[in-house]
Each structure stands twice: as structure tokens, then as C-alpha cells.
Legacy VTK file of the C-alpha trace (Angstrom):
# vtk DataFile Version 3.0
C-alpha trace
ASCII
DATASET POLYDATA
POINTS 251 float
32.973 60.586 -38.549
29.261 60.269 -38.925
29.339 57.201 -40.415
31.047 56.022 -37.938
29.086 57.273 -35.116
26.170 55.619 -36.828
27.539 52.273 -37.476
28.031 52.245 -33.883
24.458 53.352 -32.641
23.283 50.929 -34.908
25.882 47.965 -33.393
24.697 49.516 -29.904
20.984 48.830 -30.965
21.421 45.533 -31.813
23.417 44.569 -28.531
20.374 46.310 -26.176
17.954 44.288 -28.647
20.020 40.966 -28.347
20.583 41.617 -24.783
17.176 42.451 -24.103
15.786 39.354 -25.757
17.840 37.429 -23.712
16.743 39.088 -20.614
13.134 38.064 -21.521
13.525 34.320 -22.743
15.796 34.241 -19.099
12.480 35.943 -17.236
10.073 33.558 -19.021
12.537 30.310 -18.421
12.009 31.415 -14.949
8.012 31.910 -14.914
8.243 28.276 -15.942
10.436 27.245 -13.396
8.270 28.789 -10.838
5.191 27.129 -12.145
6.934 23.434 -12.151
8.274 23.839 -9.399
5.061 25.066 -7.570
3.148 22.456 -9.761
5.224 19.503 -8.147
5.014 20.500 -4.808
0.933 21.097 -5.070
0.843 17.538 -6.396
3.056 15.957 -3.454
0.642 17.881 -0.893
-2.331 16.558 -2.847
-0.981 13.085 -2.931
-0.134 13.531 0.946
-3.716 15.333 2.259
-5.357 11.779 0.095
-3.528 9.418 2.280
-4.460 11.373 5.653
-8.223 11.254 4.434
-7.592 7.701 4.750
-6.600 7.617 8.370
-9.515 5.788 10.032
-8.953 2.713 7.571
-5.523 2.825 7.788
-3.830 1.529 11.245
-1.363 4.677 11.150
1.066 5.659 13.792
0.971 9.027 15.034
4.802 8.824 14.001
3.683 8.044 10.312
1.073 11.189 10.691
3.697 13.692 11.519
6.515 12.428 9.124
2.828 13.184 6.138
2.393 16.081 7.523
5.932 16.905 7.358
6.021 16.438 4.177
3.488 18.296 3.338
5.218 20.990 5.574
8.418 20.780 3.194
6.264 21.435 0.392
4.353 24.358 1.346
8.501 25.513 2.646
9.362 25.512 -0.961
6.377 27.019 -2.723
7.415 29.602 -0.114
10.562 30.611 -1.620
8.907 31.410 -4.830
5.273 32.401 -4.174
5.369 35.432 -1.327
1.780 34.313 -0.457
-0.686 35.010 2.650
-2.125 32.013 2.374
0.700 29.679 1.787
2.249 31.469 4.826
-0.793 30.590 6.846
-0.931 26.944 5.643
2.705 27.033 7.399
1.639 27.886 10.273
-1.378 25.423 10.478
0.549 22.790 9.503
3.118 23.293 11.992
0.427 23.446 14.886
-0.800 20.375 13.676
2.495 18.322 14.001
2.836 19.825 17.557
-0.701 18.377 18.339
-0.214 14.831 16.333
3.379 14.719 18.705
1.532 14.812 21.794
-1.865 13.357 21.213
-1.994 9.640 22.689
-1.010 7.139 20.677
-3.248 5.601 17.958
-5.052 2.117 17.968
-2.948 0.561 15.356
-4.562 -2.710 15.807
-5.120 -4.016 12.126
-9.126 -4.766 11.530
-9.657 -7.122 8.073
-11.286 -4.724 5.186
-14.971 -5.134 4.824
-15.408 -5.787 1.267
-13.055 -6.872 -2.075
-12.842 -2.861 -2.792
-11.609 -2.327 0.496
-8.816 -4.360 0.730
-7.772 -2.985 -3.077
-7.949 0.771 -1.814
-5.763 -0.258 1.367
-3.223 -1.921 -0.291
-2.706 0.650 -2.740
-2.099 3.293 -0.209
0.102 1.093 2.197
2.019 0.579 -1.194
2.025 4.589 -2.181
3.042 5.137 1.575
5.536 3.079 1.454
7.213 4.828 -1.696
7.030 7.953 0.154
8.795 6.452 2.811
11.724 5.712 0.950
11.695 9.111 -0.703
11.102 11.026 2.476
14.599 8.792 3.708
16.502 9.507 0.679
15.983 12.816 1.067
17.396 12.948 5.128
13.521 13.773 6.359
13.788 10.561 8.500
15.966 8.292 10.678
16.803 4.921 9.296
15.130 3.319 12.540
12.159 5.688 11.827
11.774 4.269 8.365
12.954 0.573 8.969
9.789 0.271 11.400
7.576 2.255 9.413
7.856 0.031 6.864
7.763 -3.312 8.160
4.269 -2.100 9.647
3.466 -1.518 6.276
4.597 -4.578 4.920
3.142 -7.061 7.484
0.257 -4.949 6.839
-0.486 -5.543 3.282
0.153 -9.350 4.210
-2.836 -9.255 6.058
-4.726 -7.915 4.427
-3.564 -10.625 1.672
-4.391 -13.574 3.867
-7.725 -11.844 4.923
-8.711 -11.951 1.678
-7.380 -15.415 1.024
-9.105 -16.568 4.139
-12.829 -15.016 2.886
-11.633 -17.468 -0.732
-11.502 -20.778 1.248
-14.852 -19.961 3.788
-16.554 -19.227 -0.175
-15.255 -22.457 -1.203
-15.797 -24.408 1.424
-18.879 -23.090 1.159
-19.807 -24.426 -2.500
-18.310 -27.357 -1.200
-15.154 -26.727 -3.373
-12.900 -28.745 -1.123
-10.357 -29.349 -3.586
-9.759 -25.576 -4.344
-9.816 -24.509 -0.521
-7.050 -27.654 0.212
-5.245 -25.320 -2.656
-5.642 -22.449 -1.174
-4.796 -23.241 2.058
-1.350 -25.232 1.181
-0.727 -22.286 -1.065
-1.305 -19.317 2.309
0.649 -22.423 4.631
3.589 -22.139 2.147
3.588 -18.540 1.653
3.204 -17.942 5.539
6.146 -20.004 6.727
8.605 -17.675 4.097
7.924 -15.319 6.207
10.791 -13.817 8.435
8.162 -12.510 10.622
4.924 -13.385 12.224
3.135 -11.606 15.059
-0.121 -13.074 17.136
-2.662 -12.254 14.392
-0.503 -14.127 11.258
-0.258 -16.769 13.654
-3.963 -17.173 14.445
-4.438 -17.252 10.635
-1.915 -20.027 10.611
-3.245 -22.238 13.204
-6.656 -21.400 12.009
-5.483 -22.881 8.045
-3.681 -25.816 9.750
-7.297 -26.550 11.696
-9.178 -26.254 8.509
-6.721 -28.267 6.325
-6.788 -30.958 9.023
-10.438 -30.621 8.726
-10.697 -31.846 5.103
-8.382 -34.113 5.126
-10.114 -35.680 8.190
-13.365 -35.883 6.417
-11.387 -37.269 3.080
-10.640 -39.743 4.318
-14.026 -40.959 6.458
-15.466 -40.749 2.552
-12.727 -42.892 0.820
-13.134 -45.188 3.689
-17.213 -45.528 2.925
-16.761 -45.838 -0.164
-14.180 -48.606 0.099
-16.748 -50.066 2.447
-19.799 -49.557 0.208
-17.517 -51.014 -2.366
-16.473 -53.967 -0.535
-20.123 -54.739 -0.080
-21.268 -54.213 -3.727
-18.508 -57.015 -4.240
-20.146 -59.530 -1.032
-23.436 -58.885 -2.534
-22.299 -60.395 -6.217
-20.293 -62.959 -4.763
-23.522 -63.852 -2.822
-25.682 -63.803 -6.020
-23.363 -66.100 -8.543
-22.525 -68.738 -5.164
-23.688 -71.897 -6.155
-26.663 -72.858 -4.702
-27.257 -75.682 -1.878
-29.076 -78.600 -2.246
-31.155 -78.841 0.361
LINES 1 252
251 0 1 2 3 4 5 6 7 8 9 10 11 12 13 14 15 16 17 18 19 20 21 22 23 24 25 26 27 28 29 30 31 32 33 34 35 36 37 38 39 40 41 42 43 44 45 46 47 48 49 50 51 52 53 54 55 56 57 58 59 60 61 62 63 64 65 66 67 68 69 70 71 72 73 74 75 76 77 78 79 80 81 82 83 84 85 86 87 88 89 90 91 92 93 94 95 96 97 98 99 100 101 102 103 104 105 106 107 108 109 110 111 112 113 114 115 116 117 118 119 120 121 122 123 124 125 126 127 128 129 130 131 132 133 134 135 136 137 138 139 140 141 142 143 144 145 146 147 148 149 150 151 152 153 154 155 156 157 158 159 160 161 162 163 164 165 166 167 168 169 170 171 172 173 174 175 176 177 178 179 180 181 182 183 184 185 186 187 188 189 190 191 192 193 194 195 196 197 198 199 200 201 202 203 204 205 206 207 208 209 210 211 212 213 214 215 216 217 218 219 220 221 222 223 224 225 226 227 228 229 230 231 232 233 234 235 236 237 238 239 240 241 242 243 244 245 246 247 248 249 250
């Protein structure tokens, strides 16, 4: 009977230790959890607040503000759930007064203005581009309309085209410059070509056009004037030797 009773405190041991092992690689598994899961979110709200520094390069909507500062929102909703925090709570609450006020502040000047420098145009294309990506995440996940996003990023796109061509048109005033007018005839059939694939144009992409058309014209104008002296310089190298071996008069 003893024996017995032991074997089963012993068996009873084992199943609290067992079960109490498990308990603790299940509370650690969740610490982890926790800390991903917090870990992503801080690095989508990072990711976000960088783009929104960028807001006075950037031609942004105020509809592309709130749906970044929505997500942002989201995030700080989910570290929520986990973290009981005071000052994630108060970020919430921030936040959400600051969509109210980007919802009815007037509308943004979303007039696109060429980037200064090289470095410029290489920052702003890399954030249209990481917008963009959110974008599609933020409409995979339901945050936004398909109208919202359709718009949102064909401003984006048309966007990074100009700033393409801006940089393209800054190439050919260099070459022309170095009188390179081969390589800016290049360039300029090469932005001609690569503007008329496009399914859309607004007023500034046409200016650009018109103004490579103009240019191109330009060149080809003044091509021509020089093989046209030097045909004539070259017909009168060939009067002058005729001239010199004529045979000569008797006078």
C-alpha cells in the first residue's frame, strides 16, 4: 500500500513538473510573440512617421496623409492589445486628432515642382516607390477603397515619370551644353519614344513633350545648315582645283 501510494506521488510529481514546464515554454512562446508582434508594428510606424517627414517634397494629398496616418493608427491599435500602455494609449488619441484635422484642413498644393539636385530626385523616387507598396498593402488588407487606391497610385506613378523626364531633361541641356548633339538627339528620341507609351499625359508631360519635339527640331535644323556648308565649302574646294589644273589661255 505504501509503495503504491509512493509510486503515485512520484507519477504525480512528474505530471506537475511536465505540466509545469509546459506552462513556461507556452508563457515564454508568448513573451516572444508579444515582442514580434510589437517589433513589427514599431517598424511599420517608423517606416510611416519617415515618409510624413517627407511631406513638403512630396506633392501628397491630404487623402494620402490620413490613409499614413491611418496606418500608423492601426499599428499603435494592435500594440494596444498586447502592451496596456499610457503612452501608447495617448499616441491613440493624438493620432486620431490628427486625422480629424488632416480631413478638414484645405486641400494641399499637389502641383509637382522638378527636384533640385541628382540626390533629390533619388530620395523622391524611392519614397513614391515605398508609398506605393504601402498602398497596395494598406488595400489588401480592406484599409482603403479601390477608387481610393486606383487614384492614389496613378499620382504616384505619373509622379515618378516626372521626375524621370526632369532628370532626363537636365541630361540633354548638359549635353547640349558640351555640344554633345549626338547624345542629346539620343536622348531626346529615347524620352519621345518612352512618352508616347504612355496611356496618360497631363499639361506638364505635355510641355516636356512639345518642349523635346522643339529641341529635336532644333538640331536637326542646324544639321543640316552644317552638311549644307560643308557641301558648299566642298563644292568650292573642287571649283578652286578645277580652276588651278584648267589649261591656260594664250593670250
Amino acid at each position: 500500500m505504501f509503495f503504491a501510494i509512493t509510486i503515485f506521488i512520484i507519477i504525480l510529481l512528474v505530471f506537475v513538473i511536465i505540466a509545469y514546464m509546459l506552462y513556461s515554454d507556452y508563457q515564454v512562446q508568448q513573451e516572444m510573440d508579444k515582442k514580434l508582434l510589437i517589433s513589427r508594428q514599431k517598424n511599420i510606424i517608423d517606416e510611416t512617421d519617415d515618409i510624413l517627414m517627407n511631406v513638403t517634397q512630396i506633392p501628397f494629398s491630404n487623402r494620402m496623409i490620413v490613409i499614413l496616418q491611418n496606418r500608423i493608427l492601426s499599428s499603435l491599435q494592435i500594440i494596444a492589445t498586447v502592451q496596456n500602455s499610457i503612452q501608447v494609449q495617448q499616441r491613440i488619441n493624438d493620432m486620431s486628432s490628427q486625422i480629424e484635422i488632416t480631413k478638414t484642413s484645405p486641400s494641399r498644393d499637389t502641383q509637382f515642382a522638378p527636384p533640385a539636385n541628382a540626390d533629390q530626385s533619388l530620395k523622391m523616387i524611392r519614397t513614391m516607390r515605398r508609398l506605393r507598396q504601402i498602398l497596395r498593402k494598406e488595400f489588401n488588407r480592406g484599409r482603403i477603397s479601390k477608387n481610393d487606391f486606383v487614384d492614389e497610385d496613378k499620382v504616384l506613378e505619373i509622379n515618378i515619370y516626372k521626375i524621370q523626364f526632369s532628370n532626363l531633361m537636365n541630361n540633354i541641356e548638359e549635353a547640349l551644353t558640351n555640344n554633345q548633339n549626338g547624345t542629346a538627339r539620343d536622348l531626346i528620341k529615347g524620352g519621345l519614344g518612352s512618352l508616347n507609351k504612355l496611356q496618360f499625359r497631363d499639361s506638364w508631360l505635355e510641355g516636356v513633350k512639345n518642349h523635346l519635339e522643339e529641341i529635336l527640331a532644333r538640331i536637326n535644323s542646324e544639321a543640316e545648315k552644317r552638311l549644307e556648308q560643308e557641301m558648299a565649302n566642298e563644292k568650292a574646294k573642287e571649283s578652286d582645283i578645277d580652276i588651278l589644273f584648267m589649261p591656260k589661255k594664250k593670250w
